[in-house]
C-alpha positions in Angstrom: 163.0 -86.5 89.7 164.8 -89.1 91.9 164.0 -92.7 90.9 164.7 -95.2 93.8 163.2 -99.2 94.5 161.9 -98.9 97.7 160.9 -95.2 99.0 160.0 -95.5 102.9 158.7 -92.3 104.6 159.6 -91.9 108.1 163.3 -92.8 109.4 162.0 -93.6 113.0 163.2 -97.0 114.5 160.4 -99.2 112.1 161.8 -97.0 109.1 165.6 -97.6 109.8 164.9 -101.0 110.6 163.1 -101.5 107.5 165.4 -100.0 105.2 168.6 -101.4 107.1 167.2 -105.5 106.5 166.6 -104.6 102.9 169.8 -102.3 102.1 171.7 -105.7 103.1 170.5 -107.5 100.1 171.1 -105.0 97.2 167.9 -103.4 97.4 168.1 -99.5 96.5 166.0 -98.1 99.4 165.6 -94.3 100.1 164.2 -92.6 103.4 162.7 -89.3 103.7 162.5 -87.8 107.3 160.5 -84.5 107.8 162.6 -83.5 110.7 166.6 -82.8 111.1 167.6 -86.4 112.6 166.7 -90.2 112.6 165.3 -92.0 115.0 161.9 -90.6 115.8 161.3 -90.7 119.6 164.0 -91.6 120.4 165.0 -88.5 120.8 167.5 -86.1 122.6 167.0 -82.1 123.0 170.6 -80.4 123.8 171.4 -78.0 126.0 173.3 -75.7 128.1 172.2 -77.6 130.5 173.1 -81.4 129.2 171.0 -83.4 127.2 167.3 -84.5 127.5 165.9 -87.5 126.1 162.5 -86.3 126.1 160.8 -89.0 123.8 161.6 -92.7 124.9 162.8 -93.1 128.3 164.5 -96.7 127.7 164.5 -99.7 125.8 164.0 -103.5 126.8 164.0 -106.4 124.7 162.1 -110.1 124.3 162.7 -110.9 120.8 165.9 -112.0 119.2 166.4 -109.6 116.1 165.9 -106.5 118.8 168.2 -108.5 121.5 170.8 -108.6 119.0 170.8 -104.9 117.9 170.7 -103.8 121.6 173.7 -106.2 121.7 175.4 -105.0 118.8 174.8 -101.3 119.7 176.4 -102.0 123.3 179.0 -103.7 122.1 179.9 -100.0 120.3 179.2 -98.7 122.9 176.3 -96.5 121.6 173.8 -98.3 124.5 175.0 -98.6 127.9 172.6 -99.9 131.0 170.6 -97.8 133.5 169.5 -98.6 136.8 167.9 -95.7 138.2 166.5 -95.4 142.3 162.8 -96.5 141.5 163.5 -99.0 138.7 159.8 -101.1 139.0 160.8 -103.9 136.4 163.3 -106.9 136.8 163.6 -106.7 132.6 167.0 -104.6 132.3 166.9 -101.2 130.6 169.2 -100.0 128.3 169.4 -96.4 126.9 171.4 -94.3 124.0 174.9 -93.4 125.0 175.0 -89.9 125.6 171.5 -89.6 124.4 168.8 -91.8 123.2 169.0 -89.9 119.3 172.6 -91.8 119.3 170.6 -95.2 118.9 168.9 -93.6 115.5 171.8 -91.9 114.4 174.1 -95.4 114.7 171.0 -97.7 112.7 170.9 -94.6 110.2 174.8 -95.2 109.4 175.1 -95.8 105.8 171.3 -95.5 104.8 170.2 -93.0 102.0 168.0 -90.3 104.1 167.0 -86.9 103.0 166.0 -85.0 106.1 164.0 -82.0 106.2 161.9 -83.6 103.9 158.0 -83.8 104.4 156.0 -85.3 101.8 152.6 -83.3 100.3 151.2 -85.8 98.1 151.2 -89.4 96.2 149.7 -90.2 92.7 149.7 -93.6 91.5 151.3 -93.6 87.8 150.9 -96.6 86.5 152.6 -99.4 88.5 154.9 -96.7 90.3 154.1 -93.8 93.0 155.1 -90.1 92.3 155.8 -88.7 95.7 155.8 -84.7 95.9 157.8 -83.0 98.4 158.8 -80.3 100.2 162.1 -79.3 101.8 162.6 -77.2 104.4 159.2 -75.5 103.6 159.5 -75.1 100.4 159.2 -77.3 97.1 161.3 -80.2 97.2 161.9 -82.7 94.3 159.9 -85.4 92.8 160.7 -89.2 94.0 159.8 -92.1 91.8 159.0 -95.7 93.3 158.0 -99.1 92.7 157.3 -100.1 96.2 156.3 -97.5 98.7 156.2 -97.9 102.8 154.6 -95.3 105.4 156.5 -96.1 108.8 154.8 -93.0 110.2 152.4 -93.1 113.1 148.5 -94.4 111.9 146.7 -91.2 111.5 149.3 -89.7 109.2 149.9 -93.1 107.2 146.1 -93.1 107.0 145.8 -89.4 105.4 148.7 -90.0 103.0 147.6 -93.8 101.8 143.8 -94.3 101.9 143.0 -92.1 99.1 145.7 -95.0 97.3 144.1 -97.7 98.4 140.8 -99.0 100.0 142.9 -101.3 101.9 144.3 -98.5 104.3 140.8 -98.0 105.8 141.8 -100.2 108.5 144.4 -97.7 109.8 140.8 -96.4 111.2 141.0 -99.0 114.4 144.5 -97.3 115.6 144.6 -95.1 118.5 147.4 -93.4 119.5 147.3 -90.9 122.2 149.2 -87.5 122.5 152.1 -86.3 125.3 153.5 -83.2 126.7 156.8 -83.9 127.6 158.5 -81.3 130.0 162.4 -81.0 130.3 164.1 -79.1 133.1 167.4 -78.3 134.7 168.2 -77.3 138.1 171.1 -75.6 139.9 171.3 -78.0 142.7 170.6 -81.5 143.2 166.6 -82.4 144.6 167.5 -84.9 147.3 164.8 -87.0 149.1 162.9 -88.2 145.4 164.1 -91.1 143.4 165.2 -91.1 140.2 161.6 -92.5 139.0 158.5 -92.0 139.9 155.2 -93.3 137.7 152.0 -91.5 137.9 148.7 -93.2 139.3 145.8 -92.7 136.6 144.3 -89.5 138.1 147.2 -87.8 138.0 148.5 -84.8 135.8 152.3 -86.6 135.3 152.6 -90.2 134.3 156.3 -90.0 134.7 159.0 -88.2 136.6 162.4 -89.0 135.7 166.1 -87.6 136.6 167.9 -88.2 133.4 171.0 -86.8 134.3 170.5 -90.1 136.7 171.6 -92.3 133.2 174.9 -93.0 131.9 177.2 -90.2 130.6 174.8 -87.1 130.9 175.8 -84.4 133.3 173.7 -81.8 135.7 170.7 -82.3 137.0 168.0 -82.6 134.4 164.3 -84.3 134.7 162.0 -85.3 132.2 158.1 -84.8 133.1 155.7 -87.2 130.4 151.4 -85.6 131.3 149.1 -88.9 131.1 147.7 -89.5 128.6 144.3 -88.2 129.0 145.3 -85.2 130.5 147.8 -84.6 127.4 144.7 -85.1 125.2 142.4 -83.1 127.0 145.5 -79.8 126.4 146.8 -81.1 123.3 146.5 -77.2 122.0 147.4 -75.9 125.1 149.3 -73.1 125.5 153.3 -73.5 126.2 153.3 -71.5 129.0 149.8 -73.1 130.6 151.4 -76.3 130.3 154.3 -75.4 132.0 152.8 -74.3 135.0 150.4 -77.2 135.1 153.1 -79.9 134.8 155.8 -77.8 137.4 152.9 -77.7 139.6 152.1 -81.4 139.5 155.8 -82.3 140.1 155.9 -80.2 142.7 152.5 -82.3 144.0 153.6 -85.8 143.1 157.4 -85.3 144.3 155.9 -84.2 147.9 158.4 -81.3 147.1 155.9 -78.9 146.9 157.1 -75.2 147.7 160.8 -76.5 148.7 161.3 -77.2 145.1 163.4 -74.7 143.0 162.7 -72.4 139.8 164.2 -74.2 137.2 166.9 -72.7 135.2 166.2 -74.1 132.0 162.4 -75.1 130.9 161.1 -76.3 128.0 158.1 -78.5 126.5 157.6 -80.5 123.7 153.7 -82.0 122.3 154.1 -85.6 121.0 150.8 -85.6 118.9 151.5 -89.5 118.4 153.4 -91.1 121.5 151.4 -93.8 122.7 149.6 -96.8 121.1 146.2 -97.2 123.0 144.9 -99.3 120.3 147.0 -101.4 118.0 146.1 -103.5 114.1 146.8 -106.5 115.9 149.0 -107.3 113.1 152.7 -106.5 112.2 152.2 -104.3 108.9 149.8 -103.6 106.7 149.9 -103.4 102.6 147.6 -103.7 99.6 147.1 -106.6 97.6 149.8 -105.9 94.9 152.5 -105.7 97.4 153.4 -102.2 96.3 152.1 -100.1 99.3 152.9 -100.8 102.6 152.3 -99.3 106.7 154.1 -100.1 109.5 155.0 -98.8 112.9 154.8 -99.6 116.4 151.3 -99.1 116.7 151.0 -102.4 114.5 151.6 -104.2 117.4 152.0 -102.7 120.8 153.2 -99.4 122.4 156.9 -100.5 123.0 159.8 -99.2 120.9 160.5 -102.8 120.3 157.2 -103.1 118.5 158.3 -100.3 116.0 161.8 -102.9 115.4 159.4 -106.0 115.2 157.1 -104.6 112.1 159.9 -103.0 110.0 161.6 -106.5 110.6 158.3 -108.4 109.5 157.8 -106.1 106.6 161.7 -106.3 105.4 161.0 -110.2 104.9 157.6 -110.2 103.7 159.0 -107.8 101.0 162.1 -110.3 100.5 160.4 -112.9 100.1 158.0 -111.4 96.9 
């Protein structure tokens, strides 16, 4: 059994955040991450083909604490502008440097994370939490806590917390809506489209992007994001349905339409949790002994900066106990 002060599950940007603040004053604080890396969506697939950030697109920032880290994280030159032919905001947009994963991987710097770890069940014992495990599919150890934080999207906290605590009800009000992301690679430039194009409601893409367009990534690589509703209305679609549906609406909302080539490399990806459609309307959520705690993006709003905004809110409400 591993024993720690502060277990937070989920090493996303609210996670990292979270456990950066309170690593800085002593505290002992432990991540678990189900998956290989840090940094949730923001997130870069490799390839032969160059990289493809095929979760968050860019960040931009209105409050100080998220001003600073985008500062500090340009300043070591792990964030670097982009500008791309179709940028529709005045608000500048900064992304990872080469990829969007580099932003997670330089906040994770120093943390205690166990990756590949996915956790199959909480018992309260006592004042503590038992937290089973399992790693890389198969039984992990035991962790121990005193305080215990979910920085996972909504549905899952409310799964893994509500049979804990009444208080997690209200994790019911969140909706967060699905996305097929498409990533693909061509041989030859497509001239005659920007690097952006956004999606009207009706249609089947709600984004078009070149990402081999930002800073330090090579070829020519796009990322597709469905809407939305049209994501929820496949969201057990097949791969290779998908595919075809989202080549075919590039091809449609490009104006391309047959002039535009096979691709030599793609590949899709389902975000079952991408985008907040409904938030708490508060910054995080815990029970009334202070011991069990939610937060995320989906606390507050459907930016990434919303994810750094609750882990930063719940860092000093926990401080301050």
């Amino acid at each position: 059994m591993i024993e720690t002060d502060i277990l937070v599950i989920g090493a996303g940007l609210a996670g990292l955040t979270l456990a950066r603040e309170l690593s800085t004053l002593g505290n002992k604080v432990l991540l678990l991450e189900k998956s290989k890396s840090p940094g949730g969506r923001l997130s870069t697939r490799r390839s032969d083909f160059g990289g493809f950030d095929h979760g968050a697109q860019y960040l931009t920032s209105r409050t100080a604490g998220f001003t600073a880290l985008l500062n500090d994280l340009s300043q070591n030159g792990k964030l670097a502008p982009w500008n791309p032919d179709g940028k529709d905001s005045a608000r500048p947009w900064w992304v990872g440097k080469p990829g969007m994963s580099e932003i997670g991987q330089a906040m994770a710097r120093d943390l205690g994370i166990q990756y590949d770890t996915r956790v199959t069940g909480i018992v309260k014992q006592g004042q503590k939490f038992l937290v089973h495990t399992d790693y890389r599919s198969e039984p992990g150890p035991d962790y121990l806590t005193s305080r215990l934080v979910a920085a996972i999207p909504a549905p899952q906290a409310l799964e893994l917390l509500t049979p804990l605590d009444p208080a997690f009800v209200r994790l019911k009000k969140v909706a967060m809506a699905p996305c097929w992301s498409a990533m693909l690679a061509f041989d030859t430039r497509l001239a005659g489209i920007p690097d952006l194009i956004r999606g009207q409601q009706a249609d089947v893409l709600s984004l078009i992007a070149r990402n081999s367009s930002k800073p330090a990534r090579t070829g020519e690589t796009f990322i597709l994001h469905a809407a939305p509703q049209w994501s929820r209305e496949h969201v057990e679609g097949e791969h290779e349905a998908v595919k075809s549906a989202m080549i075919n609406a590039m091809r449609e909302q490009t104006r391309l339409g047959g002039s535009l080539p096979d691709p030599a490399h793609f590949a899709v990806h389902r975000w079952l949790y991408a985008l907040v459609e409904t938030p708490l309307d508060q910054p995080f959520l815990g029970n009334p002994e202070n011991t069990l705690f939610a937060c995320g993006d989906w606390c507050i709003d459907g930016r990434a900066e919303a994810a750094h905004q609750s882990g930063e809110a719940l860092a000093r409400h926990i401080m301050s106990l």
